[in-house]
C-alpha positions as CSV (number, residue, x, y, z in Angstrom):
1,X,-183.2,-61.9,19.6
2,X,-182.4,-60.1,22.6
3,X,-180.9,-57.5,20.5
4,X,-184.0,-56.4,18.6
5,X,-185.9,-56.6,21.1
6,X,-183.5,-54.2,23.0
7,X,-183.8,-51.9,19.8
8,X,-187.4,-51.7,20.0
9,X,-187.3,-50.9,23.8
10,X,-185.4,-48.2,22.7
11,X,-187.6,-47.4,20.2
12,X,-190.4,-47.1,21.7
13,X,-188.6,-44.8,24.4
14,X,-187.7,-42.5,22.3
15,X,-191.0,-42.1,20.6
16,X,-192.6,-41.7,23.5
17,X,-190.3,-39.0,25.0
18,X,-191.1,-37.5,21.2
19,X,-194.6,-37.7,21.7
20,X,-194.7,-36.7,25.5
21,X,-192.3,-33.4,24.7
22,X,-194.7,-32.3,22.1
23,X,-197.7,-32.8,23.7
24,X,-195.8,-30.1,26.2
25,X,-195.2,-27.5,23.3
26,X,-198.3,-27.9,22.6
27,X,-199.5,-27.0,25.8
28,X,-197.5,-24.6,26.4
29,X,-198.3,-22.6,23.1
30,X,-201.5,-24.0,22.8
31,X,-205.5,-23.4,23.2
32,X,-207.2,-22.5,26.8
33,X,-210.7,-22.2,28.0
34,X,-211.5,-19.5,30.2
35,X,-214.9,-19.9,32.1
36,X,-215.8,-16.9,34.1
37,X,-219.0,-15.8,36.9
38,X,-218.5,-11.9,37.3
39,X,-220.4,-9.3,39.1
40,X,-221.5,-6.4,36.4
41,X,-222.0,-3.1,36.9
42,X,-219.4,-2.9,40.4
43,X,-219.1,0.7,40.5
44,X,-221.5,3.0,39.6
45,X,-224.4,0.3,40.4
46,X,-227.2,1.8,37.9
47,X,-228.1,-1.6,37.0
48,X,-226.0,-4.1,38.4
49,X,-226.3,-8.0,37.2
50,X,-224.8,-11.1,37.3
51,X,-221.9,-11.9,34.0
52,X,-220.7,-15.1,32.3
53,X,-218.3,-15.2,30.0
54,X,-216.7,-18.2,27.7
55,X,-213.3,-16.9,26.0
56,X,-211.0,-19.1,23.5
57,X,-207.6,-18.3,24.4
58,X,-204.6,-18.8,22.1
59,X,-200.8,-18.5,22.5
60,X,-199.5,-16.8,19.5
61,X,-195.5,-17.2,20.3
62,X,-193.4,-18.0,22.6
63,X,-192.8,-14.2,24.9
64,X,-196.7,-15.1,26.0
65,X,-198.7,-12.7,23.8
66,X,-202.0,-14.2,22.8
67,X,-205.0,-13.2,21.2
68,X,-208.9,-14.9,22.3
69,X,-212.4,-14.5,21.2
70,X,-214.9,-14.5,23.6
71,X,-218.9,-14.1,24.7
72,X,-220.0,-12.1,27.7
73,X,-223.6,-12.3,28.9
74,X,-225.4,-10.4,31.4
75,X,-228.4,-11.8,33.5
76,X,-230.8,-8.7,32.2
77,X,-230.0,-10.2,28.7
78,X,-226.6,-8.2,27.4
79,X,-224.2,-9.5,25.3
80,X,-221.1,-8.7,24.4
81,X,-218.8,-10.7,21.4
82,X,-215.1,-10.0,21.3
83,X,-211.7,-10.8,20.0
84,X,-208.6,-9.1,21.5
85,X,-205.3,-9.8,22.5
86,X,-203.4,-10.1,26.3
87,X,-200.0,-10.5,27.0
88,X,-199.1,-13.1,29.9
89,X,-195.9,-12.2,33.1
90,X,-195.3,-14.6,34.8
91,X,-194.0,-14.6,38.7
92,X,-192.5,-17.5,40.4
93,X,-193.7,-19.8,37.6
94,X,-197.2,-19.9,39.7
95,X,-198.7,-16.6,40.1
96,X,-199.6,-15.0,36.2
97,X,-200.7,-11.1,35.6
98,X,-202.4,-10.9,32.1
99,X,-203.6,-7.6,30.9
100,X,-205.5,-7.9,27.6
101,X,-207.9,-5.7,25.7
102,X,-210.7,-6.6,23.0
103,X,-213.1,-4.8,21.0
104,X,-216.2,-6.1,20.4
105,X,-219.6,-5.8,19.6
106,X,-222.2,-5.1,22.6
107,X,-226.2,-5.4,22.2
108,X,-228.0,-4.2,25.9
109,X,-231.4,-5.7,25.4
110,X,-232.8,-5.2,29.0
111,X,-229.1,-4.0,30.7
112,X,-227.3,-1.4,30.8
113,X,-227.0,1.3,28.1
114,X,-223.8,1.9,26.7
115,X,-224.5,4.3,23.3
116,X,-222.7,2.5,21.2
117,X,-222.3,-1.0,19.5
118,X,-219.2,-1.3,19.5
119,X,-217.4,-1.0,23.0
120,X,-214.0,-1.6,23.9
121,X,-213.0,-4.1,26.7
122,X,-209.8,-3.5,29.1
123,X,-209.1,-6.3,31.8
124,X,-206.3,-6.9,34.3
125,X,-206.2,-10.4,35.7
126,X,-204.3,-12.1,38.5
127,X,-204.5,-16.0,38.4
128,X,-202.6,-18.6,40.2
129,X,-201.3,-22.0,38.6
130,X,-203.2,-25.1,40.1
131,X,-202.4,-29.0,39.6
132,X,-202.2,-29.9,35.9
133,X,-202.5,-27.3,33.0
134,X,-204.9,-24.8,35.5
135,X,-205.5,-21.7,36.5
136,X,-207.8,-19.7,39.1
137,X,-207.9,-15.9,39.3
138,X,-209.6,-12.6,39.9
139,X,-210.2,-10.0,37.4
140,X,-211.6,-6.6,36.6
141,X,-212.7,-5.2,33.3
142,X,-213.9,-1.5,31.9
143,X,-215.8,-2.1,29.3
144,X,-216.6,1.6,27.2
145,X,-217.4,3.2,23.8
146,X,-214.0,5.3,23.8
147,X,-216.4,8.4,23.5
148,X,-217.8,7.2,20.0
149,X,-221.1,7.3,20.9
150,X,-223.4,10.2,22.6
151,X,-222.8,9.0,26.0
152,X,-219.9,6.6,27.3
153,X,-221.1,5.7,31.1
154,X,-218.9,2.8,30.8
155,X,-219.6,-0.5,32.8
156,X,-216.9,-2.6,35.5
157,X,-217.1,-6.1,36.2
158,X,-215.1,-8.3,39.1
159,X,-214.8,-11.6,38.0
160,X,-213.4,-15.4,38.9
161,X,-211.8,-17.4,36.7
162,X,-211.3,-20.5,36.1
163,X,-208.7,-21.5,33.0
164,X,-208.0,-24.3,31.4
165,X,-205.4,-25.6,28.9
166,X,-206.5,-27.6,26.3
């Protein structure tokens, strides 16, 4: 009696440390949630704004590339719907450096002009791990037409960042 129930202990265990380990892969390759408040329009200031963005981040293998898909609005009523890719570096397993870049589709209702709809997005972001499967950080994004349309002012945003694994 005391045997099986020594084999079920054991078990159990070991399912457990099953489940727990790959409920770590999965965070570790998995899905993150990046909530941002950004200032828009930081350099040239011809019609600066406040920015949101929401951006579905995804782990594609295990040397920390990823692609996301995400929606930027503006507070004079831009938007702009991407997908891209960034590649995570990692320092001192708390501070990361992700670089990423996304095309995407940009409509300016009452914001800044831009000359094109489609308008390519370049970002470099610190962020620092946090308790749990978090992340805080800074960025700054060029967002530009790559000289397809007539004009390419171009438009910067700083950001904060708040990340979450899912």
């Amino acid at each position: 009696m005391q045997f099986k129930a020594l084999i079920s202990n054991i078990v159990i265990l070991l399912l457990v440390t099953l489940i727990n380990l790959q409920a770590q892969n999965q965070r570790e390759s998995g899905f993150s949630l990046a909530l941002t408040h950004a200032a828009f329009d930081v350099l040239q200031q011809t019609q600066p704004s406040v920015e949101k963005r929401i951006e579905l981040r995804k782990d594609i293998s295990n040397n920390d590339f990823g692609q996301f898909a995400g929606i930027m609005f503006t507070g004079h009523g831009a938007s702009h719907f991407y997908t891209g890719v960034y590649y995570n570096f990692y320092f001192y397993d708390i501070i990361v450096i992700t670089p990423s870049f996304a095309p995407g589709l940009y409509f300016e209702n009452n914001s800044k002009k831009l000359f094109y709809p489609i308008e390519f997005r370049s970002q470099i972001e610190v962020s620092v791990k946090l308790v749990g499967n978090t992340r805080v950080g800074f960025s700054f994004n060029h967002i530009s037409n790559a000289g397809l349309g007539d004009e390419n002012p171009g438009v910067e945003s700083f950001a904060v960042t708040y990340i979450i694994s899912l």
